[in-house]
C-alpha positions as CSV (number, residue, x, y, z in Angstrom):
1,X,112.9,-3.5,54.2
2,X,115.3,-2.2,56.9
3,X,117.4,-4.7,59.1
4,X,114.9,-4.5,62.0
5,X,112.0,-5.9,60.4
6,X,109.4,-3.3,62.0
7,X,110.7,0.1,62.1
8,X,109.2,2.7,63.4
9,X,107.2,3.8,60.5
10,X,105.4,-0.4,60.0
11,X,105.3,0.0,64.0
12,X,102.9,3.0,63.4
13,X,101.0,1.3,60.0
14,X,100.0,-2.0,61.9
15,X,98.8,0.4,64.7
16,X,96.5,2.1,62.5
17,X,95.0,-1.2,61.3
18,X,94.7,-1.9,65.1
19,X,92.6,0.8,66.0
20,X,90.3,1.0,63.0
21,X,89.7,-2.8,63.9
22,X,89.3,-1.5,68.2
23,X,86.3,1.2,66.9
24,X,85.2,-1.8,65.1
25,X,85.3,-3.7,67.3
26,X,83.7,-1.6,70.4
27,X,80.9,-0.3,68.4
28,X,79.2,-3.3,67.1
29,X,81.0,-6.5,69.4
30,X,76.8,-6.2,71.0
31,X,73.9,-5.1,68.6
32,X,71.7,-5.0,71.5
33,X,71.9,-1.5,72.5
34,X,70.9,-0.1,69.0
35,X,67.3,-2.0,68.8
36,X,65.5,-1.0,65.7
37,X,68.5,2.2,65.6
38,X,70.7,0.8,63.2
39,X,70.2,-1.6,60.3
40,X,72.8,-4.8,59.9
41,X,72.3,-7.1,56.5
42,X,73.9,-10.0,58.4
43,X,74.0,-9.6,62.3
44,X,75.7,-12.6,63.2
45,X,78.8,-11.6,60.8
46,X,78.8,-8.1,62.5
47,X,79.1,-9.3,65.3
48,X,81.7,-11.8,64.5
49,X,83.9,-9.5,62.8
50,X,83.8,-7.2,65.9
51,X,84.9,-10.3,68.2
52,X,87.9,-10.6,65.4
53,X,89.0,-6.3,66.3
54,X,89.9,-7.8,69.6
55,X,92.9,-9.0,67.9
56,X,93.7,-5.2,68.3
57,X,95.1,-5.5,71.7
58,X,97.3,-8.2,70.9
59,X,98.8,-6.1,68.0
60,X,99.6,-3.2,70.3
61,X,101.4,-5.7,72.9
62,X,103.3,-7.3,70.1
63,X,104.6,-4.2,68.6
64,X,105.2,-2.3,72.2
65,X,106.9,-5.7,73.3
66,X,109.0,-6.1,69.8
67,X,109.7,-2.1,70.0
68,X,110.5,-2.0,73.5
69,X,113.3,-4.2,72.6
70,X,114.8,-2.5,69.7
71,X,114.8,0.8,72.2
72,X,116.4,-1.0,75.3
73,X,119.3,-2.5,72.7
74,X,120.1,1.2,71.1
75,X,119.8,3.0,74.4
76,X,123.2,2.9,77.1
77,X,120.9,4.2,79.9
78,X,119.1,2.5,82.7
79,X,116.8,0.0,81.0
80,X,114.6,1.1,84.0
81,X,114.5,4.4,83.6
82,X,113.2,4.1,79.9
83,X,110.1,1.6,80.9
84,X,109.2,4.5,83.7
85,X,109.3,7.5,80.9
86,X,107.3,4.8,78.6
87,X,104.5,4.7,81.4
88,X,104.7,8.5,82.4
89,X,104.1,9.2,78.4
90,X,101.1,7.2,78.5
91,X,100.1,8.5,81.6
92,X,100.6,12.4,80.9
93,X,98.1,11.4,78.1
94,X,95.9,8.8,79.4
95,X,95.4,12.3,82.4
96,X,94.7,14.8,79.7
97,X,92.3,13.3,78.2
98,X,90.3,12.3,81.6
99,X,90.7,15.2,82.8
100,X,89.0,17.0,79.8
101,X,86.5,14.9,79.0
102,X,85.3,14.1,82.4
103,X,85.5,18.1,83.3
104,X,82.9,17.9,80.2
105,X,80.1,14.9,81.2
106,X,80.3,16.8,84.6
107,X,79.5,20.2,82.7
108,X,77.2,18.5,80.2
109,X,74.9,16.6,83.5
110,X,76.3,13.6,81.7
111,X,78.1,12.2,85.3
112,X,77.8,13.4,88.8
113,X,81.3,13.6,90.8
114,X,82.3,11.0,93.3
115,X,85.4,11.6,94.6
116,X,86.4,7.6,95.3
117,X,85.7,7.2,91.9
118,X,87.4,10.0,90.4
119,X,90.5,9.2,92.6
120,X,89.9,5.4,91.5
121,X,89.6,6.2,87.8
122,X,92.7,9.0,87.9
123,X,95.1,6.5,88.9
124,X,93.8,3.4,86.8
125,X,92.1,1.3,89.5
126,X,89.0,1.4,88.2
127,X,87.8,1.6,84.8
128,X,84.4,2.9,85.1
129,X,84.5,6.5,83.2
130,X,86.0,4.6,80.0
131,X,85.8,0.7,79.6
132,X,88.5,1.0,77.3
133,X,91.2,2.8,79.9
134,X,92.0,-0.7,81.0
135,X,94.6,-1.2,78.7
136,X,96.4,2.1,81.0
137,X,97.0,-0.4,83.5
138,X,97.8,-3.5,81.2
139,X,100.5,-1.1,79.7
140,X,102.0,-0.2,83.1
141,X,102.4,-3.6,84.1
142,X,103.8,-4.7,81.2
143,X,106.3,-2.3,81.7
144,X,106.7,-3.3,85.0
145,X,107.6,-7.6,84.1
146,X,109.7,-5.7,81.4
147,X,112.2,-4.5,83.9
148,X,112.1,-8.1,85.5
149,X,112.6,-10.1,82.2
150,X,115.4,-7.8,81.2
151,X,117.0,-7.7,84.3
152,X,117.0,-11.4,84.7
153,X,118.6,-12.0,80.7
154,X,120.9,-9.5,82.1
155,X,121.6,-11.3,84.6
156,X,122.0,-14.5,82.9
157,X,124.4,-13.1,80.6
158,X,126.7,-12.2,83.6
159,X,126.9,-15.2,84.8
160,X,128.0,-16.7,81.8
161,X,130.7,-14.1,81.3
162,X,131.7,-15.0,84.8
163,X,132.1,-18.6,83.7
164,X,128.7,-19.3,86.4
165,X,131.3,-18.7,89.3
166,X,129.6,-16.5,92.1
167,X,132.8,-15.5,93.5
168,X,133.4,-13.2,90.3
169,X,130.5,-11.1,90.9
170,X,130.4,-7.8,92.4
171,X,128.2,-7.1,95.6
172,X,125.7,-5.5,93.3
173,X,125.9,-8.8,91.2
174,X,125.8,-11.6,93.7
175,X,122.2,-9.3,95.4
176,X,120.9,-9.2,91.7
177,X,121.5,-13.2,91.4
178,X,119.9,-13.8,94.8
179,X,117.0,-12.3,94.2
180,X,116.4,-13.7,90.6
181,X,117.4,-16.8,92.3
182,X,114.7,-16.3,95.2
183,X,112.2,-14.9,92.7
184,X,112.4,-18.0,90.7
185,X,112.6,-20.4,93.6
186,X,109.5,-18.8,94.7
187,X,107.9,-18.9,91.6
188,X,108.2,-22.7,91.2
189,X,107.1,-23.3,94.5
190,X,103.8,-21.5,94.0
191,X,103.0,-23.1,90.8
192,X,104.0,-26.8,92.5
193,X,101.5,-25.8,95.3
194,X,98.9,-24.7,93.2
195,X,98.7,-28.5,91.5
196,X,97.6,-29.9,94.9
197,X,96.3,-26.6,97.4
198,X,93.2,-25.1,96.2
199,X,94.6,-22.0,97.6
200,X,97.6,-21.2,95.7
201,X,95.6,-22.6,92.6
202,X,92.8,-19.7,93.3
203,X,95.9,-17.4,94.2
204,X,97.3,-18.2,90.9
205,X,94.2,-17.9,88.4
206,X,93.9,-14.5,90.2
207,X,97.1,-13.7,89.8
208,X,96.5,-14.5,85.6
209,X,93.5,-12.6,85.6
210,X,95.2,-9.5,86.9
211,X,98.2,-9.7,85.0
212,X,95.7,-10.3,81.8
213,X,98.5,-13.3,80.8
214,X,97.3,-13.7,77.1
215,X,98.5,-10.2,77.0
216,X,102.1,-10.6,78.7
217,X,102.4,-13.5,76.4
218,X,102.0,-11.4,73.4
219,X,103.9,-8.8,74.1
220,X,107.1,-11.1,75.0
221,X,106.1,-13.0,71.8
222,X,107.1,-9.7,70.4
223,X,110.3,-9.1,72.4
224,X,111.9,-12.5,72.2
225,X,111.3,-12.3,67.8
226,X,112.9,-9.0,68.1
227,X,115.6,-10.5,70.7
228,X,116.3,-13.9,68.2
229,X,115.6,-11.5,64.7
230,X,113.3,-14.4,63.8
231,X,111.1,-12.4,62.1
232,X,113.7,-10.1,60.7
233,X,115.2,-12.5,58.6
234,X,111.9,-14.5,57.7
235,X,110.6,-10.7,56.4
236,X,113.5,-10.2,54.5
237,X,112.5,-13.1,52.8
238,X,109.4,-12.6,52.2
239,X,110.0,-8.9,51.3
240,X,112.3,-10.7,48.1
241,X,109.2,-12.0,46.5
242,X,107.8,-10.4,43.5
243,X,105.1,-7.9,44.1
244,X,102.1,-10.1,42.8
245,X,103.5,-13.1,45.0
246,X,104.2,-10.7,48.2
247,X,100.4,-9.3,48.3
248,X,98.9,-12.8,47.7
249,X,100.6,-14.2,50.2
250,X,99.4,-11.5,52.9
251,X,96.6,-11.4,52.3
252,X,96.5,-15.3,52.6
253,X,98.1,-15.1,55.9
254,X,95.5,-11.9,56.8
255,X,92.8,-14.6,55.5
256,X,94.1,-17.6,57.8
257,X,94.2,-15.4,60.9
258,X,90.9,-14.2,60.4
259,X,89.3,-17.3,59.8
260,X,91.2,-19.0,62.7
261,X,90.0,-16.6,65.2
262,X,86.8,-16.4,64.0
263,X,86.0,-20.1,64.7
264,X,88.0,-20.1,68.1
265,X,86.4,-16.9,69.8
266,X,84.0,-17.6,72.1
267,X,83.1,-14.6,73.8
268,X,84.1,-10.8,72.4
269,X,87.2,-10.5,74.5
270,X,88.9,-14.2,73.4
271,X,92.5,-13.7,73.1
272,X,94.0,-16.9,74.5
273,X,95.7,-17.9,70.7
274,X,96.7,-14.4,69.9
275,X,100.2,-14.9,71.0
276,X,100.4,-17.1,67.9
277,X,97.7,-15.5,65.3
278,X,99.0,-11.9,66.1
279,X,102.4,-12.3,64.3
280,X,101.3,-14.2,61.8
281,X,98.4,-11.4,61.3
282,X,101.2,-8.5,61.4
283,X,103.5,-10.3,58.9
284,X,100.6,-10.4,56.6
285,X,100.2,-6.9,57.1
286,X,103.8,-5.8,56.7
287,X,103.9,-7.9,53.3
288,X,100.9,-5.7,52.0
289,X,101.8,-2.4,53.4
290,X,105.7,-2.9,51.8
291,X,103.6,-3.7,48.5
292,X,102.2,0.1,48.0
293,X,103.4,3.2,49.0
294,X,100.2,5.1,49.3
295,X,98.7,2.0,51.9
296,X,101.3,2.3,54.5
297,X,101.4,5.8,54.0
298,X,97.6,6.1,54.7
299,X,98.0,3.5,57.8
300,X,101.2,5.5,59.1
301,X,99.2,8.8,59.3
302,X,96.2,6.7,61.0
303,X,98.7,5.1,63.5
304,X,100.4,8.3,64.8
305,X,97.2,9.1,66.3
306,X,96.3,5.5,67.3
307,X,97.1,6.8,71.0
308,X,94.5,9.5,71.2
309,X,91.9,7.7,68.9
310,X,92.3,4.7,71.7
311,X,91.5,6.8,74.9
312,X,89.0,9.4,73.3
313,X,86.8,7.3,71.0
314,X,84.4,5.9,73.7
315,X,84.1,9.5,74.9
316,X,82.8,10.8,71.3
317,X,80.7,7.9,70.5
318,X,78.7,8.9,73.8
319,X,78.5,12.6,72.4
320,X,77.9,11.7,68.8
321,X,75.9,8.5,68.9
322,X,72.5,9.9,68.9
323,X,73.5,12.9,66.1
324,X,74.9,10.2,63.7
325,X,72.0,8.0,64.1
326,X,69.6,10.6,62.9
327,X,71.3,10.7,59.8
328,X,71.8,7.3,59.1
329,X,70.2,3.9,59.8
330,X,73.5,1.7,58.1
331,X,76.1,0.5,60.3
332,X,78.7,0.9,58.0
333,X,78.4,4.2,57.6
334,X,77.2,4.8,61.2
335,X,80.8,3.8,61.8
336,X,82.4,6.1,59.1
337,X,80.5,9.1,60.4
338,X,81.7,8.3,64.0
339,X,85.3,7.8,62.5
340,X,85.4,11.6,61.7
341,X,84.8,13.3,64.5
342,X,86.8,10.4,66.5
343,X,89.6,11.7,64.2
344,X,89.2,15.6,64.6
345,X,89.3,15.3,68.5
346,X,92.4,12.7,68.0
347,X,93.9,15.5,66.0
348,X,93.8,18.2,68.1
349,X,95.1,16.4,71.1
350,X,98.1,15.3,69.3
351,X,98.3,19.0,68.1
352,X,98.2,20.0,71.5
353,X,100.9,17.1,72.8
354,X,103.3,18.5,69.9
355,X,102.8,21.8,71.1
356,X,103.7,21.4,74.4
357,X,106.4,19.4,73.1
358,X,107.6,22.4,71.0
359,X,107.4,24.9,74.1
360,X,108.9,22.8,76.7
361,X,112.0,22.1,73.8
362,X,112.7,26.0,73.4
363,X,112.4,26.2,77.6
364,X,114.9,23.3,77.5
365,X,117.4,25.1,74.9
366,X,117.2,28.4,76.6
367,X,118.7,26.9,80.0
């Protein structure tokens, strides 16, 4: 195990568990709309097990939150700039692969064009093309409160260089402390408000619902473990046991996340304890995948492509669905079929994103 306890390579690993448990989790979190298609031994823990791939999203904050962290501390440009190219990457994406596969179900008789809602759906309004594009617009604004948080630690740490004294501070320094100082000022007045006005209160759960807060808690969850190198040392650790000891204790961790979620869910998209079950889940993970070679190595490979898997899978489940179905009546390996063809058309976007990548680099050298 390196000093920062998820590198790159474990970033990628508990990705690819993450997205195996997301297919999972889309495909069978309602039975209702295969009828007599498919056949399921025990519904009840189908279903259950596809409320627990929920725990998907919260893996993807933790590990953009606890990465974006990592990045900000190596890089010496503005920590702005970076969150911007983070949600134009995503973006450049998240617009090829609309753009193609929409251009298709038009083709295919699949859709009929409405500009509002192309417009809507281009620039992450509306979700109605792909349910799971929301996460495009969780991302963003994750991003966005990013810049905030950073800027206010920032901020924080100059004024304790500056002994708290305002008169110190540059004119760019005493505007930044003003307007932390208003934000927070603001802030605290809203949420005093909202204990006694039923208007700030409705303002404020709004506020929560757009924001998608079990979410933003995650993914600072993440950031402030990478900030403090909690779970840096606490892997290291762990990573010290003997092999034997290091899986059975993952997989007892894995085992206590599932089975606490699976009691507390309520509804397919229950996240609210995620911000404490995810690391727990990840660490579990990380013990396992740091236990064999071939694992992580196989997870790695499946997480490279978590971001096309993610915003194409929906798209060939709707194309695929009714071919796989006439060949099998089993759910679990109606989901293995789906997972090849969900893989192939993963592939040759990221094929086409390295290429691009490869022409733009020569383009780049030559001026």
């Amino acid at each position: 195990m390196e000093n920062n306890a998820i590198t790159k390579k474990q970033s990628a690993q508990l990705q690819g568990i993450a997205i195996l448990l997301m297919i999972y989790h889309h495909f069978f979190n309602d039975l209702t709309i295969y009828g007599e298609s498919l056949v399921f031994a025990k519904p009840e823990w189908v279903v259950r097990f596809a409320w627990f791939g929920k725990i998907c999203v919260g893996v993807f904050a933790f590990v953009s939150g606890y990465g974006m962290c990592k990045v900000l501390e190596r890089k010496k440009e503005g920590h702005l700039m970076i969150c911007l190219r983070q949600i134009l990457g995503l973006l450049l994406r998240y617009w090829a692969v609309l753009l193609l596969f929409i251009g298709l179900f038009f083709e295919l008789g699949k859709r009929t064009f409405d500009f509002q809602e192309f417009v809507q759906n281009f620039f992450c309004i509306e979700t109605s093309y792909n349910g799971a594009f929301w996460y495009v617009q969780e991302y963003v604004i994750l991003m966005l409160l990013l810049v905030l948080l950073d800027g206010f630690l920032g901020t924080v740490s100059l004024l304790r260089e500056k002994g708290f004294h305002l008169g110190k501070l540059d004119k760019k320094g005493v505007f930044t402390v003003l307007f932390y100082g208003i934000l927070i000022l603001a802030g605290l007045l809203w949420l005093a408000l909202s204990v006694f006005l039923p208007g700030p209160r409705s303002a404020l759960g709004t506020f929560l619902d757009v924001i998608r807060i079990a979410f933003v808690l995650i993914f600072f969850v993440g950031f402030c473990l990478a900030k403090t190198r909690i779970l840096d040392k606490a892997l290291t650790k762990l990573v010290a046991l003997k092999t034997v000891l290091r899986v059975l204790t993952g997989i007892a961790l894995i085992a206590l996340v599932m089975a606490a979620r699976m009691v507390l869910a309520d509804s397919a998209a229950y996240a609210r304890a995620d911000f404490v079950l995810v690391p727990i889940f990840a660490t579990g993970l990380m013990l396992l995948f740091s236990a064999s070679r071939l694992v992580s190595t196989l997870f790695e490979r499946i997480g490279s492509l978590c971001a096309y898997l993610w915003l194409t899978h929906l798209f060939v489940y709707d194309l695929t669905m009714g071919w796989i179905l006439g060949i099998t009546k089993n759910h679990l390996i109606f989901w293995l079929l789906e997972l090849i063809p969900c893989f192939l058309v993963a592939y040759a976007f990221w094929l086409g994103e390295d290429g691009c990548k490869r022409i733009f680099g020569r383009i780049k050298k030559r001026k």
